[in-house]
C-alpha positions, 0 to 999 in steps of 0.5 A: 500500500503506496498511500491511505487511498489504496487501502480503501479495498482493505476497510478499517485495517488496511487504511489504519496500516498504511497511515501506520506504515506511511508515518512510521515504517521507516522512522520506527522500524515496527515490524509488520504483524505488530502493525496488523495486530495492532491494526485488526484488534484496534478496530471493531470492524472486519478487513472487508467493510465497504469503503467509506466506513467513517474511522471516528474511533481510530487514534490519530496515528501520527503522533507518538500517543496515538500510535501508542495507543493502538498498539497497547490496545492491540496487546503489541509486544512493547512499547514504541517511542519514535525516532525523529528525524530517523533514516533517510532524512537529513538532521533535524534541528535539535538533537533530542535523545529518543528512545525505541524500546521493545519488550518481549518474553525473554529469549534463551542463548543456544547452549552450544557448542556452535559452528561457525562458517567462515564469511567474507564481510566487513560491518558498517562503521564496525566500532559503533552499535547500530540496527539496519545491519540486514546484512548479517541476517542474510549471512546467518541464514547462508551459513545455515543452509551451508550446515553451520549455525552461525557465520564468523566474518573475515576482513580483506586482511583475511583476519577473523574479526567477530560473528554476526551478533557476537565477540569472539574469543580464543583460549591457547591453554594459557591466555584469552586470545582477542582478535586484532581487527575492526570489530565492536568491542561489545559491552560483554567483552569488556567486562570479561577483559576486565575481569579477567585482568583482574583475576591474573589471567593473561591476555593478548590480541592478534591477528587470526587467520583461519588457517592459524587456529591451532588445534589446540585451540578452544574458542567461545562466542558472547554478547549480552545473552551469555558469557560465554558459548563454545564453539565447534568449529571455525570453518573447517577448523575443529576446535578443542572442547575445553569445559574449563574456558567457557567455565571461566568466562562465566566465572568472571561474568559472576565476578562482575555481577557479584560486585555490582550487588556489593 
């Protein structure tokens, strides 16, 4: 649906959508079943009213309070404020801190071990987090069909750098191996490095090319889901299955926890 004209066909729903869509598809990134639910549960009609059916009672979608409504009536899965001036539109005037937040039921980090394929891509602006990275669904779900349950990057230095959602991390039998490379040192990482530092575990960062992992080596991916998940393979590279590191990952993680709650 182009515009509120085309959606006549659809009745309440589909004029609802497309303002929705028209406002906030873009700026607010809603996904598109929150927008039919909220849409479908919002109005007391069925998609094939006749067209001209007078919407008195639907909110005024394009303000923030309005679309919030709609979408807590419809029982959405979370709570939208918008980004103003958002994607593809020049800076605004006043840059004013805006917030989108999503709640959801809580999401369980797979258990592993895990597989990586080895792909060639570099990150957009690597060092910062950011969304939009359609990308790295695209490459999860060709690792897949490959076999692998996820894809671990490589960069035109033919380092690896990081996973799709994750940091990765080595462990030779004596120290943690961080990768050198351009990479978002995720907020995980740098609380384990941190921890680790503080328990006297050494440390190093270098370059790691696929054909330099050991087979001695183990390794672990982590982000906010977990301190620590091991992984199988890198490649064709099978990976030694050492229980003592990501155990020690997630010793380190409790440290940081346990001194928080001091």
């Amino acid at each position: 649906m182009e515009s509120l004209s085309d959606a006549h066909e659809f009745g309440d729903t589909g004029v609802v959508a497309a303002q929705v869509l028209h406002e906030y598809g873009h700026r607010a990134g809603l996904q598109a079943f929150w927008i039919i639910d909220a849409v479908e549960q919002f109005t007391d009609h069925p998609k094939g009213d006749p067209c001209g059916q007078q919407h008195s009672d639907l909110p005024n979608l394009y303000d923030d309070r309005g679309l919030e409504q709609a979408l807590a009536r419809a029982g959405a899965p979370g709570r939208f404020i918008t980004s103003r001036p958002g994607e593809f539109a020049p800076a605004g005037e006043r840059d004013e801190l805006e917030v989108l937040v999503k709640v959801t039921d809580p999401v369980q980090a797979p258990t592993g071990p895990i597989s990586l394929d080895v792909i060639r891509h570099e990150r957009h602006l690597p060092d910062i987090k950011h969304v939009g990275e359609i990308s790295k669904t695209l490459l999860l779900r060709q690792a897949n069909a490959r076999g692998f349950d996820d894809a671990a990057f490589l960069d035109r230095g033919g380092r690896l750098s990081e996973a799709t959602i994750w940091n990765l991390a080595y462990w030779d039998g004596a120290s943690v191996i961080w990768p050198e490379a351009e990479y978002l040192h995720g907020v995980t990482m740098q609380i384990l490095a941190r921890q680790l530092r503080a328990l006297g575990v050494p440390q190093q960062t270098r370059a790691v090319r696929p054909t330099e992992i050991d087979e001695r080596w183990s390794a672990a991916v982590m982000n906010s889901w977990t301190p620590g998940i091991p992984v199988s393979r890198i490649g064709d590279r099978q990976l030694v299955q050492e229980p003592a590191f990501p155990r020690l990952l997630h010793r380190a993680w409790a440290r940081d926890s346990q001194n928080q709650l001091a």
